[in-house]
N, C-alpha and C positions, 0 to 999 in steps of 0.2 A: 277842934276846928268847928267853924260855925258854916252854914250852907243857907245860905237865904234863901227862898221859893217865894214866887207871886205868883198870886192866882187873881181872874176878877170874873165877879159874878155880878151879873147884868154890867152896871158903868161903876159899880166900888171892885177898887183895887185894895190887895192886903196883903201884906208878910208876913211872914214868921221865920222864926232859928230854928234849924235842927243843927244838931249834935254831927258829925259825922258819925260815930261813936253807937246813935240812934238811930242808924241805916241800917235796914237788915244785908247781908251778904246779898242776898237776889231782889231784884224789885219788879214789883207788876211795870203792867205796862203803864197804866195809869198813873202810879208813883214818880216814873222815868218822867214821863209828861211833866207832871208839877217842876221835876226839878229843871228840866230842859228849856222847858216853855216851848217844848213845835207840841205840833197838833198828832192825836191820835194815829190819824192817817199817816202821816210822816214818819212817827216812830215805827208801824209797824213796814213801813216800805222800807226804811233802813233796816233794820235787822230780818227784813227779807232779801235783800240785796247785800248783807253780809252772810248770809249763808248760800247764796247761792254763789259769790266770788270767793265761797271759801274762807272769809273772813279774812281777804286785801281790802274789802269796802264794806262801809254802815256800821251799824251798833251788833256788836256782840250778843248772840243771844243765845241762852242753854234753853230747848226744850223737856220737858219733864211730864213727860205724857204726853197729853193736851196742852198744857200747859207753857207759855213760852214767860222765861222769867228774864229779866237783863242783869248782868252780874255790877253789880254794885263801883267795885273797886274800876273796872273794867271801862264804866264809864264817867266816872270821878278822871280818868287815866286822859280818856280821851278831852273832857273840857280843859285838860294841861294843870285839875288841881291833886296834890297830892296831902292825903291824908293828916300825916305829919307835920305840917305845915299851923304854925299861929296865926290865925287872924284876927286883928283886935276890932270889937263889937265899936261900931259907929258913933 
């Protein structure tokens, strides 16, 4: 499966493939951003509002230390794509 990410820096826009394959099991926060596209601030307000609902609301998130990683599949799950799934390259 292919997973497209845009980023832009200043006014150029740019893509790339990743692999799902090429996902680590956990992702920074950072990483989660690329693929989501919300902003910093957003992501971590979701997965602060899903640990404090217990995980009924936001993005899943495993602390490990300091450390707050997003589990990969977990939110692959939530944008409705699944893994397994072909998608043919554009």
């Amino acid at each position: 499966m292919v997973w497209r990410t845009y980023s832009s820096v200043g006014h150029r826009h740019w893509s790339r493939q990743m692999r799902f394959e090429d996902l680590p099991p956990f992702l920074r926060v950072e990483q989660a951003q690329e693929l989501t596209q919300l902003g910093r601030s957003q992501l971590y307000e979701q997965t602060r509002l899903w640990r404090a609902s217990g995980g009924k609301e936001g993005i899943p998130v495993v602390r490990f230390g300091r450390c707050l990683r997003i589990p990969t599949a977990a939110l692959l799950r939530l944008a409705g794509v699944r893994p397994e799934e072909d998608i043919d390259d554009e």
